[in-house]
One Martini backbone bead per residue (centre of mass of N, CA, C, O) as a GRO file, in nm:
protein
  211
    1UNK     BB    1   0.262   4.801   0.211
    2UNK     BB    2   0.486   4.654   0.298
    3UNK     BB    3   0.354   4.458   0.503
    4UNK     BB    4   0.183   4.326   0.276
    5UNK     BB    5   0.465   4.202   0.103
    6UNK     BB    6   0.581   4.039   0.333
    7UNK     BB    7   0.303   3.844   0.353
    8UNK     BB    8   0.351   3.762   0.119
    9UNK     BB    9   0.581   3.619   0.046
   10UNK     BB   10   0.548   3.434   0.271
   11UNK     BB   11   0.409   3.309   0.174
   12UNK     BB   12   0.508   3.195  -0.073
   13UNK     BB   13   0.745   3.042   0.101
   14UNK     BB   14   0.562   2.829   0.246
   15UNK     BB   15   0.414   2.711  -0.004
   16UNK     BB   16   0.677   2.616  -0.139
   17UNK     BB   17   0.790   2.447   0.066
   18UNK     BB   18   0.534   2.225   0.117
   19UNK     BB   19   0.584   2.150  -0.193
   20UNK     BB   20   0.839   2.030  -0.119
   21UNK     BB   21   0.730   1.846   0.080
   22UNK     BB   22   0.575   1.682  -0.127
   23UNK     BB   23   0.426   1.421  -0.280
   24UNK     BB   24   0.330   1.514  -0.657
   25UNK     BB   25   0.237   1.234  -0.799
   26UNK     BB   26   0.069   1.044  -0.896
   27UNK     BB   27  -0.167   0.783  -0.791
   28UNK     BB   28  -0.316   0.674  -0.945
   29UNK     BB   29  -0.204   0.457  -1.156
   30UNK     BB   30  -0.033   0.315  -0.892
   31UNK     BB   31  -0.314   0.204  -0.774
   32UNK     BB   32  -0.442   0.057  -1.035
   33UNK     BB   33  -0.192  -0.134  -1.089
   34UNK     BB   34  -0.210  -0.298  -0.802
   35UNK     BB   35  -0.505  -0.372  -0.821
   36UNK     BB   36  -0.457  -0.551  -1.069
   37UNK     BB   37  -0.232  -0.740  -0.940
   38UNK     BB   38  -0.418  -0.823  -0.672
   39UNK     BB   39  -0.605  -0.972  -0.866
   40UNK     BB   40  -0.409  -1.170  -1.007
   41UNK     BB   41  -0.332  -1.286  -0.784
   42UNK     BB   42  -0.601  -1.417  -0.675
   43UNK     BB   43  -0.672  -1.595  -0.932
   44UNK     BB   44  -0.438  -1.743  -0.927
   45UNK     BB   45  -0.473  -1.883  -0.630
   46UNK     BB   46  -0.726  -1.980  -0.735
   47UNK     BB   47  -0.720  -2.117  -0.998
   48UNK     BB   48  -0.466  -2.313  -0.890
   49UNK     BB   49  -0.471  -2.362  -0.584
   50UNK     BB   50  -0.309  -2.210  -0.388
   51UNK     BB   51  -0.303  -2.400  -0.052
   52UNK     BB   52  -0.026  -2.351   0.044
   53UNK     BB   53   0.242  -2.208   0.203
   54UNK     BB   54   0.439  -2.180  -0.009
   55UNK     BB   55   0.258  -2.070  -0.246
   56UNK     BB   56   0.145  -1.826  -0.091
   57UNK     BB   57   0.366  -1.663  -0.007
   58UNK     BB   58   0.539  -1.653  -0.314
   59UNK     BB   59   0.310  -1.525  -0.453
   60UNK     BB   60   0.255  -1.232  -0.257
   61UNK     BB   61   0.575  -1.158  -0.236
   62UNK     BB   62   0.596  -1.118  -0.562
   63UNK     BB   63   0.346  -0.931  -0.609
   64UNK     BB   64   0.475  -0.686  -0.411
   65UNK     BB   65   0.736  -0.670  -0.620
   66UNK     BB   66   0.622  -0.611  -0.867
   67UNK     BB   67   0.425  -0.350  -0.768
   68UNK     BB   68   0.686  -0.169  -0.675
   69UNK     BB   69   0.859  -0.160  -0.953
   70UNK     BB   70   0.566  -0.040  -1.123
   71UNK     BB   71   0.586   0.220  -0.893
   72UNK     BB   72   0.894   0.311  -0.987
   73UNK     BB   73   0.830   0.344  -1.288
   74UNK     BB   74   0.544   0.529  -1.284
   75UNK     BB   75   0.724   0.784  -1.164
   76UNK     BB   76   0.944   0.795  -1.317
   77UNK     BB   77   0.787   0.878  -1.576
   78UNK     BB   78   0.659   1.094  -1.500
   79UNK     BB   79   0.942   1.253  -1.402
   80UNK     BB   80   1.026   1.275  -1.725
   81UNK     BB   81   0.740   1.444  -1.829
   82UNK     BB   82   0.812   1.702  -1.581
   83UNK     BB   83   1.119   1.742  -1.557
   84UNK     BB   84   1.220   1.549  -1.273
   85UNK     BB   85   1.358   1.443  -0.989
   86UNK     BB   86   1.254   1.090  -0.895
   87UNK     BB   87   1.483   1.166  -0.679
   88UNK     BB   88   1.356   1.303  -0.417
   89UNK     BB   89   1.295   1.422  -0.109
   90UNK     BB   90   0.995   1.338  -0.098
   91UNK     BB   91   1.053   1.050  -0.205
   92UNK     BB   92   1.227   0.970   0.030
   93UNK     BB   93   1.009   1.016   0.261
   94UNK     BB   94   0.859   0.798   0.162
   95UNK     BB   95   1.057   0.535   0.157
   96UNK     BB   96   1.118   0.583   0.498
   97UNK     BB   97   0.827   0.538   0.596
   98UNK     BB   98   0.786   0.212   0.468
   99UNK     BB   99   1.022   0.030   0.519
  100UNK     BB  100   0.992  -0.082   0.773
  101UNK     BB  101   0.709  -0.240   0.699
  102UNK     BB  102   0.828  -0.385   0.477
  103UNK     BB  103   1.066  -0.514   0.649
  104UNK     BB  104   0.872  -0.683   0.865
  105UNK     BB  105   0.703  -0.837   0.626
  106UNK     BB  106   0.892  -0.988   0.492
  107UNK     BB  107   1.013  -1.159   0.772
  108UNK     BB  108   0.729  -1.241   0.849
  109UNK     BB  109   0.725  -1.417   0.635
  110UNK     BB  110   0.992  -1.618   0.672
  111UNK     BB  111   0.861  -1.704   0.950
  112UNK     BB  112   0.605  -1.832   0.812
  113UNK     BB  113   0.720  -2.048   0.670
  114UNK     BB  114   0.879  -2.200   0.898
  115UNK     BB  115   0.646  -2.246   1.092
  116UNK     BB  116   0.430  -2.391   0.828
  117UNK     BB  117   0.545  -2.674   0.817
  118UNK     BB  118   0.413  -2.790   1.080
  119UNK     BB  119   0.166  -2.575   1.015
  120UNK     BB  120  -0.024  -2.413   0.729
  121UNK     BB  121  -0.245  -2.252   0.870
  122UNK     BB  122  -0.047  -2.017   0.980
  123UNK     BB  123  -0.052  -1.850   0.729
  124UNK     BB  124  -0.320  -1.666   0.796
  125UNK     BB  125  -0.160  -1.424   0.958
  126UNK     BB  126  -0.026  -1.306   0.712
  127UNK     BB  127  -0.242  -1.072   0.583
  128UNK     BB  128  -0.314  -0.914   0.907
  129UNK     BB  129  -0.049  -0.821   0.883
  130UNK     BB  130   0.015  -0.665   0.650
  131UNK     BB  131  -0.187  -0.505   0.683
  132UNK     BB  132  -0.116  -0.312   0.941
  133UNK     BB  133   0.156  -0.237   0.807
  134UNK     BB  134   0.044  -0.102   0.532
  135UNK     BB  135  -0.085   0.121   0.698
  136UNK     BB  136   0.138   0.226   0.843
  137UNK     BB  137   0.303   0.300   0.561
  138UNK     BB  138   0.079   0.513   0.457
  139UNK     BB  139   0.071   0.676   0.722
  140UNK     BB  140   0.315   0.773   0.715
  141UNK     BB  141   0.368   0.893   0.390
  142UNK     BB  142   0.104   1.103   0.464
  143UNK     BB  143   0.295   1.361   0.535
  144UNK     BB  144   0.424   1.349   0.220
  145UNK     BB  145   0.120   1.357   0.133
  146UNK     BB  146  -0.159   1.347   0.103
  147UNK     BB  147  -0.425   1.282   0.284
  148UNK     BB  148  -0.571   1.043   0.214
  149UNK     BB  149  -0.375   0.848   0.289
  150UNK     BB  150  -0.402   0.801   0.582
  151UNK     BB  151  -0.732   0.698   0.548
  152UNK     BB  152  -0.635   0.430   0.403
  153UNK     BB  153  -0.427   0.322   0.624
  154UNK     BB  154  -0.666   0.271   0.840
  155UNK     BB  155  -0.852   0.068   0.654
  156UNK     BB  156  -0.609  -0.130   0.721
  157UNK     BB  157  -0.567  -0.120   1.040
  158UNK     BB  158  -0.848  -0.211   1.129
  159UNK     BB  159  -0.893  -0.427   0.940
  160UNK     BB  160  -0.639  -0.613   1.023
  161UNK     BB  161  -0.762  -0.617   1.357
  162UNK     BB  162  -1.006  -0.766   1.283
  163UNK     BB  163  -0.918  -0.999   1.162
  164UNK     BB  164  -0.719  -1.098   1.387
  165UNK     BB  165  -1.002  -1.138   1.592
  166UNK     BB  166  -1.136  -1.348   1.379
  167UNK     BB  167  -0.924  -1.552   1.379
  168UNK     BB  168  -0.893  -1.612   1.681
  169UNK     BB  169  -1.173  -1.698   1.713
  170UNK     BB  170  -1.159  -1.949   1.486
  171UNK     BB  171  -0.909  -2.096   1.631
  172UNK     BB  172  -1.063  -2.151   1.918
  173UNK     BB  173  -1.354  -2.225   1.796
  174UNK     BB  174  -1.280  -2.356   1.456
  175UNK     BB  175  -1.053  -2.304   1.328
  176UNK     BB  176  -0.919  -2.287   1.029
  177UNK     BB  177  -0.987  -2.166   0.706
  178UNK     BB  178  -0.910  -2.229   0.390
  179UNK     BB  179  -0.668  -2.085   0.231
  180UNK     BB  180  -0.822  -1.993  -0.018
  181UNK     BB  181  -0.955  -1.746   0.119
  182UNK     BB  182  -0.737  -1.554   0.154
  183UNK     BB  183  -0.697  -1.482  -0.175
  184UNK     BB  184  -0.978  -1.278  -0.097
  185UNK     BB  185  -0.852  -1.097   0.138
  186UNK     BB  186  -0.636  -0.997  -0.078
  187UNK     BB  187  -0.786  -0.913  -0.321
  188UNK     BB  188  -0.957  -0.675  -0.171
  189UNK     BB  189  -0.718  -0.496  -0.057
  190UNK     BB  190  -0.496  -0.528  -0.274
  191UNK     BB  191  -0.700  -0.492  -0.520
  192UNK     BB  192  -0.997  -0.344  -0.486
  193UNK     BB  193  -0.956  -0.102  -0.351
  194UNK     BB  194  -0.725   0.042  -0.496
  195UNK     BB  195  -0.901   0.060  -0.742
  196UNK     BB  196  -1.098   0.234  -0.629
  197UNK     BB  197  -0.894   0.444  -0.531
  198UNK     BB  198  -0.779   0.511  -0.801
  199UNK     BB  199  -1.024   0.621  -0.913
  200UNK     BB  200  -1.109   0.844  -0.753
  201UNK     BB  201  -0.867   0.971  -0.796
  202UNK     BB  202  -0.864   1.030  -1.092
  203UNK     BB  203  -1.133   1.201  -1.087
  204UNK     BB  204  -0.967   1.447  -0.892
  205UNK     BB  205  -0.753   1.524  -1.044
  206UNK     BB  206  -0.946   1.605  -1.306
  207UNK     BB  207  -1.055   1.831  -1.159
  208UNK     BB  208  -0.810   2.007  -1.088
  209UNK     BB  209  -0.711   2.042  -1.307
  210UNK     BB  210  -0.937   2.175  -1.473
  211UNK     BB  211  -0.920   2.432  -1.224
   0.00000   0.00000   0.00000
């Protein structure tokens, strides 16, 4: 009997440890949130015809700072209604596991603005590149998250790979298509793609919750 007393505590002890290191906030909202962001920057782009490099860039790179404060916002409002501490262990290790990649992206932006001053059609470089990176950054953070979030970050980073051969292609063939399309294939993955994932995501919590 003390044998399986001290397996069962062992469990309860390992299962505790798990869920302390996993970030265990809702991602639904904060999904729901940044798709809802990227459709109307994309609409925004697409209706004022924002399709010059530094409007395109200044665009997105605001649309990103937006998005993230939004999703910072909504992260602290849920642990105040959970009475739980905002900046925890494990969200430190979300956050720290997508800086690089955030870092290398907004650089990247930055490096693509002065490139583009002489040829702005370069400047379609940055969509597939952000995607990827952007990928990197959910699979890094998907080890402290839900598993989920991993097959998500897959989803962009083959994504981003595939654009950037068709972009290669379009450019060595073709030359680059009208700038105001990246609005759409920014839309389509940092807007709707979201929107999807959140509502998903919504439904499965809400299934958990209920069981």
């Amino acid at each position: 009997m003390e044998t399986n007393w001290a397996e069962e505590n062992l469990k309860t002890i390992r299962t505790l440890m798990e869920r302390s290191a996993i970030y265990r906030r809702a991602l639904a909202p904060i999904m729901i949130f940044a798709g809802f962001v990227g459709v109307l920057a994309a609409a925004v782009g697409i209706q004022w015809h924002l399709d010059s490099a530094t409007a395109f860039g200044y665009l997105w790179l605001d649309t990103a700072l937006f998005a993230f404060v939004g999703a910072l916002l909504i992260a602290r409002r849920q642990a105040i209604k959970d009475k739980e501490l905002f900046w925890s262990p494990p969200a430190r290790r979300v956050v720290q596991a997508m800086f690089p990649s955030w870092l290398v992206g907004l650089i990247g932006e930055l490096v693509f603005q002065v490139i583009a001053v002489s040829e702005p059609q370069l400047i379609w470089w940055l969509p597939p590149i952000w995607m990827v990176l952007y990928g990197f950054a959910l699979y890094g953070a998907g080890f402290f998250m839900p598993r989920g979030i991993r097959l998500f970050g897959w989803i962009f980073i083959l994504s981003g790979l595939a654009s950037l051969v068709m972009l290669t292609m379009k450019s060595v063939f073709g030359g680059y298509p009208p700038l105001i399309y990246a609005h759409y294939l920014m839309g389509f993955f940092f807007g709707v793609l979201h929107l999807a994932y959140g509502v998903y995501l919504y439904l499965t919590e809400k299934r958990k919750n209920a069981a």
